[in-house]
C-alpha positions as CSV (number, residue, x, y, z in Angstrom):
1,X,135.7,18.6,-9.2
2,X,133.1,18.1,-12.2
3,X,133.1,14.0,-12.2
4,X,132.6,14.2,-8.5
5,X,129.9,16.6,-8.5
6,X,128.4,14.1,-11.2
7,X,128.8,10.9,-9.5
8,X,127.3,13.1,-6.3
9,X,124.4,13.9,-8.7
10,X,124.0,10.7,-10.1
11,X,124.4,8.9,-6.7
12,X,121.1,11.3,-5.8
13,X,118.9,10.2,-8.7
14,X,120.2,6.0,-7.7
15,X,118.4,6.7,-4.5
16,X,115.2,7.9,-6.3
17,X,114.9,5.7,-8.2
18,X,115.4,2.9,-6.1
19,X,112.8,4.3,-3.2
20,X,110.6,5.0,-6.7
21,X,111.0,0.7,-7.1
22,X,110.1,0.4,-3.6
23,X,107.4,2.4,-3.6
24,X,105.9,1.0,-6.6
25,X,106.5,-2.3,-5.1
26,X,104.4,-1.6,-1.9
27,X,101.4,0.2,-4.1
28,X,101.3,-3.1,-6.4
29,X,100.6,-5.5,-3.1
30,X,97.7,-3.0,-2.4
31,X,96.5,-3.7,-6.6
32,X,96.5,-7.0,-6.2
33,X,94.5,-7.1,-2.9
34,X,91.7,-4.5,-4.4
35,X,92.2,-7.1,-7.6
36,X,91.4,-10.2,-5.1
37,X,88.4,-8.0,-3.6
38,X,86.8,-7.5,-6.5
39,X,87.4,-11.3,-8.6
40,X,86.2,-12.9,-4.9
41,X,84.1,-10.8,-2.4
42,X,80.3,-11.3,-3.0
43,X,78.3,-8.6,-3.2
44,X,75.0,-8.6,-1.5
45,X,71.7,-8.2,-3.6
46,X,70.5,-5.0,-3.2
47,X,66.5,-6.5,-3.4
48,X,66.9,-8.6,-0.3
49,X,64.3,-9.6,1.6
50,X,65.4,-9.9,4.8
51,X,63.6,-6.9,6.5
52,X,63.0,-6.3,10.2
53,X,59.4,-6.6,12.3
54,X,57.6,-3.2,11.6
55,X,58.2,-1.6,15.3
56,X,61.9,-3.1,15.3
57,X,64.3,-0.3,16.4
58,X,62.5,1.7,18.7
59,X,64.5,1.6,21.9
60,X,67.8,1.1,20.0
61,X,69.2,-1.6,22.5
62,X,72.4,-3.3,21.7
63,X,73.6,-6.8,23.3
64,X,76.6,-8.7,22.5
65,X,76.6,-12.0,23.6
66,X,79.3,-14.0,23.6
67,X,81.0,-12.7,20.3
68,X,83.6,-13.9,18.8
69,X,85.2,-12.1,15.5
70,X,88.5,-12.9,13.2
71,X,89.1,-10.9,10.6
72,X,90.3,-14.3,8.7
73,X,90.5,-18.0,9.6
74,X,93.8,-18.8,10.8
75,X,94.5,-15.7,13.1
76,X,94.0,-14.9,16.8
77,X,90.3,-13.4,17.6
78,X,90.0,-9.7,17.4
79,X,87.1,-10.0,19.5
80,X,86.9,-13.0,21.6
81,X,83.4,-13.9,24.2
82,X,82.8,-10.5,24.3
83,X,79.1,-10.1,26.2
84,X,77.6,-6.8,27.3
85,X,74.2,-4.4,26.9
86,X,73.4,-1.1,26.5
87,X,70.4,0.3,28.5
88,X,67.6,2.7,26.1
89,X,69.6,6.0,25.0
90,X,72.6,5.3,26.9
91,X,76.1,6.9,25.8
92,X,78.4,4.5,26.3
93,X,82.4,5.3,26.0
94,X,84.6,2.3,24.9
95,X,88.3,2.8,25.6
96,X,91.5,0.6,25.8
97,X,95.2,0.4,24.7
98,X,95.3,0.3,20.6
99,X,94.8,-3.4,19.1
100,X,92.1,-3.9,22.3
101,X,89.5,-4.5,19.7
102,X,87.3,-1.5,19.7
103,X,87.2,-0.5,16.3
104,X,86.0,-4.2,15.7
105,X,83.0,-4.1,17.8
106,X,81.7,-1.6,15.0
107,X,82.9,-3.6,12.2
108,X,80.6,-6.5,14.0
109,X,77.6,-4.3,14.5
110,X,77.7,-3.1,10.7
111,X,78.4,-6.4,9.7
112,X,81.7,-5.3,7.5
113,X,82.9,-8.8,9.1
114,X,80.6,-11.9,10.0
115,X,81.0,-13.3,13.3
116,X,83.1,-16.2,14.0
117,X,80.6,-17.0,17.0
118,X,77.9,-15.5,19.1
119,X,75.3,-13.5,18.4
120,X,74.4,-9.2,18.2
121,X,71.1,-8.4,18.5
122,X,69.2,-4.8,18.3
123,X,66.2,-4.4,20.3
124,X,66.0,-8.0,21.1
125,X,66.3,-8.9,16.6
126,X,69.1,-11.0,15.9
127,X,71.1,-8.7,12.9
128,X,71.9,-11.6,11.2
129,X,68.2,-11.9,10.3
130,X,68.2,-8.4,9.1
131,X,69.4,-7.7,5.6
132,X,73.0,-5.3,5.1
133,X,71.1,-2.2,4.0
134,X,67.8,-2.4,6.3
135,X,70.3,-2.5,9.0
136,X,72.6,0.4,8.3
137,X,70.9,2.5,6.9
138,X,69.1,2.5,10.5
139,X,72.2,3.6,11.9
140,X,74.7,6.4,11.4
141,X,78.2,6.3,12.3
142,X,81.0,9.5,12.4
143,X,84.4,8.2,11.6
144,X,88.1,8.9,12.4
145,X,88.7,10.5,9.4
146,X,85.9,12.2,7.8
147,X,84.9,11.7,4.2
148,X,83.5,14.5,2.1
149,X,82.8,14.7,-1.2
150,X,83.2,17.3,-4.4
151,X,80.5,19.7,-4.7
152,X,78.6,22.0,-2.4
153,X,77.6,21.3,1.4
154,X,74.0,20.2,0.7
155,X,75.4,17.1,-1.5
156,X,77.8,16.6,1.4
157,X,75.2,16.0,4.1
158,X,72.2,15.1,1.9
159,X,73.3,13.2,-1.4
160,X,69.8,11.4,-1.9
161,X,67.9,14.8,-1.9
162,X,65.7,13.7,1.2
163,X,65.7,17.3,3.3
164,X,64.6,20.5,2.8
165,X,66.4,23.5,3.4
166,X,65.2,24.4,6.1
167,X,66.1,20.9,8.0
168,X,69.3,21.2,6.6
169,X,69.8,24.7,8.2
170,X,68.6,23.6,11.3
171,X,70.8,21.1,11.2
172,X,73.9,23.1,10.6
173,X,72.9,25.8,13.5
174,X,72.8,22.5,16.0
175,X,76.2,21.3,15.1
176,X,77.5,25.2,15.7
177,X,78.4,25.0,11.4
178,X,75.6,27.5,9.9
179,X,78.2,30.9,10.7
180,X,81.2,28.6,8.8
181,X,79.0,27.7,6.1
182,X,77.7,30.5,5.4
183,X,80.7,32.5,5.5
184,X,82.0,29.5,3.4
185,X,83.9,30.4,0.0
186,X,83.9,28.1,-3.1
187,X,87.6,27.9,-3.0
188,X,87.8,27.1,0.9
189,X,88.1,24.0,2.8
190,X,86.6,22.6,6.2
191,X,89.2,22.1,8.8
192,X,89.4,18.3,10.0
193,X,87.1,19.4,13.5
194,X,84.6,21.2,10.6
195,X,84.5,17.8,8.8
196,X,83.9,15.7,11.2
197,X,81.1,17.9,12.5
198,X,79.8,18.0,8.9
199,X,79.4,14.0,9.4
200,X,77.5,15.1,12.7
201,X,75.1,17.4,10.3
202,X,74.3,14.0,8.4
203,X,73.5,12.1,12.0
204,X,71.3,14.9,12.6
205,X,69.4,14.9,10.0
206,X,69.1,11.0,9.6
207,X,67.7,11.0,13.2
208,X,69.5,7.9,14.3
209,X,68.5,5.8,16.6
210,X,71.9,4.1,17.2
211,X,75.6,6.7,17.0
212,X,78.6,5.2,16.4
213,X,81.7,7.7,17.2
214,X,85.0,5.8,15.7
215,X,87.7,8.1,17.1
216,X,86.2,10.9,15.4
217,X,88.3,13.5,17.8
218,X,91.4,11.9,17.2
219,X,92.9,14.0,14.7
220,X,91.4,17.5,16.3
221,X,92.3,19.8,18.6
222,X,91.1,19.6,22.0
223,X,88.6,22.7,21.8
224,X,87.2,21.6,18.7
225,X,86.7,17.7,20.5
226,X,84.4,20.1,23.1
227,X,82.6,20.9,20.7
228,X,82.0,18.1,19.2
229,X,81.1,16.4,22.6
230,X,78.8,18.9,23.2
231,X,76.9,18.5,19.7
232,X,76.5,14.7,20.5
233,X,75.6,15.8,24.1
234,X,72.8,18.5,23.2
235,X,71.7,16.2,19.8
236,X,71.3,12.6,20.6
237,X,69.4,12.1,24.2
238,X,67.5,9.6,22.6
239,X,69.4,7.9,21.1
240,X,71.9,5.2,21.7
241,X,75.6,6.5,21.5
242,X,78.4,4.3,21.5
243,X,81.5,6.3,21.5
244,X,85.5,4.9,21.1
245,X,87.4,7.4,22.5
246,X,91.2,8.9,21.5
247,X,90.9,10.8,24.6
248,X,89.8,8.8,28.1
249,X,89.2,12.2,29.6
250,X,86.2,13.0,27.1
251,X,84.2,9.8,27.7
252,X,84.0,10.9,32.0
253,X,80.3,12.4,31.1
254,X,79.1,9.1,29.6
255,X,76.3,6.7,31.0
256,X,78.6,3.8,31.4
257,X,82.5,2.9,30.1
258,X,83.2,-0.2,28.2
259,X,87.2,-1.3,28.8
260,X,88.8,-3.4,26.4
261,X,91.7,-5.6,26.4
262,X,93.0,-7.6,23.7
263,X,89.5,-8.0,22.1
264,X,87.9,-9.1,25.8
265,X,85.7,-7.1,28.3
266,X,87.9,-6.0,31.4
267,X,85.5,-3.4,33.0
268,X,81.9,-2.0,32.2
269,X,80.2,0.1,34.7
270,X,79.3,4.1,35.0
271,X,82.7,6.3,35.1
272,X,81.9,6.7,39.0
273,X,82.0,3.4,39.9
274,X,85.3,2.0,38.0
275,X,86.9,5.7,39.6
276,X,86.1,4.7,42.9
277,X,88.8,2.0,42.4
278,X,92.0,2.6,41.9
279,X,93.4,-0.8,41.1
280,X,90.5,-0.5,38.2
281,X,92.0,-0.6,34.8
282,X,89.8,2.3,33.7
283,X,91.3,4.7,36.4
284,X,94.6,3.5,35.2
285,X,94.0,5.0,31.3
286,X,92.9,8.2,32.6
287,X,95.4,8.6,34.5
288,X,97.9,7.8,32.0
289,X,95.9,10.1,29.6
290,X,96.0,13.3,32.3
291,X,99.9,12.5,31.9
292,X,100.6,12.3,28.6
């Protein structure tokens, strides 16, 4: 009964240690490819020159035109002729199945990949004229998963010192956090929906021009995506708001709906319009999002 309860035992640590190998395995390929990053990925001067006209960015109109986007040479397009506008201040709600090619349109307009072919242009100013920083730090965008940092709530939404209290308060009250914060205690965390309207307090206060909303609701619940809705709603009317949603149903209020498909345009006209038809593949998605 003893040697069987060992070799039980011993089978036990085996498996450990052989899903400890594996693991080890996978976390080395990710090494290596931070490694290759670092030895081959240029990194832009942070004096360039490149610096918009002096009224550039005051109507905060994007167009795409004919872009085409791959991630790396010898793969399929992530974003392939993809041509569309937005109007002055317009929200605009981009949906589609996952791997339509979404998340790249941002990764485009930030330039965190060059294009392939085609052009982007802001307010009629090619981007690819415009040096990295002039160009986002004229933007803000709210990510899927948001990204706080250690220390207090001021050096979460305003690291460089720019704001004064009282923005900042104002700020907070707008994005319904001042009661949370203040009630806040040092050993406490936000909630995810907290976070991500914590990124909102930074949007705020940076007075964007151009919103980008990457998923941000995905990982809430569906009261706290309300809210968050509402704070882009009540915050941003003039501003440009393009919005990826994880939910079809909370991109219905939007100006006009972008629908993606394998990195192409299918459909982009207001929410109204693409309902009307029900062959539309827009009416499909929300349909399919009511049911699940």
């Amino acid at each position: 009964g003893l040697a069987i309860s060992y070799a039980l035992s011993i089978t036990g640590s085996l498996g450990g240690l052989v899903n400890a190998f594996a693991e080890t395995e996978r976390e080395m390929v990710s090494v290596e490819r931070l490694d290759q990053y670092l030895r081959e990925v240029t990194t832009e001067d942070i004096r360039e020159k490149l610096t918009p006209p002096p009224f550039w960015l005051s109507q905060g109109v994007v167009t795409f035109n004919n872009v085409t986007l791959k991630y790396r040479e010898h793969i399929s397009p992530s974003l392939h002729s993809v041509t569309f506008s937005t109007r002055p201040a317009e929200r605009v709600g981009v949906v589609g199945r996952t791997g339509a090619g979404k998340s790249s349109l941002l990764a485009a307009l930030f330039r965190l990949v060059e294009l392939h072919d085609g052009e982007i242009s802001i307010d009629s100013v090619n981007i690819a004229h415009i040096g990295l920083m002039q160009l986002r730090s004229r933007m803000a965008v709210i990510p899927q998963e948001a990204t706080l940092f250690k220390g207090t709530v001021r050096e979460n939404v305003d690291p460089l010192g720019q704001y004064t209290d009282g923005s900042i308060w104002t700020a907070l009250h707008r994005c319904h956090l001042a009661g949370v914060v203040r009630d806040l205690d040092a050993s406490q965390n936000l909630s995810a929906g907290q976070a991500q309207l914590l990124c909102l307090v930074r949007a705020v206060l940076h007075n964007a021009k151009i919103l980008c909303v990457d998923e941000a609701t995905a990982n809430v619940d569906e009261e706290t995506d309300k809210l968050i809705q509402q704070t882009l709603r009540s915050n941003f009317r003039q501003s440009t708001v393009i919005i990826i949603a994880h939910r079809v149903r909370t991109i219905l209020d939007c100006d006009r709906v972008l629908v993606m498909s394998s990195g192409t345009v299918l459909e982009f006209d207001s929410p109204d319009k693409l309902l009307q038809d029900r062959n539309s593949h827009f009416y499909q998605l929300l349909h399919q999002d009511y049911d699940s």
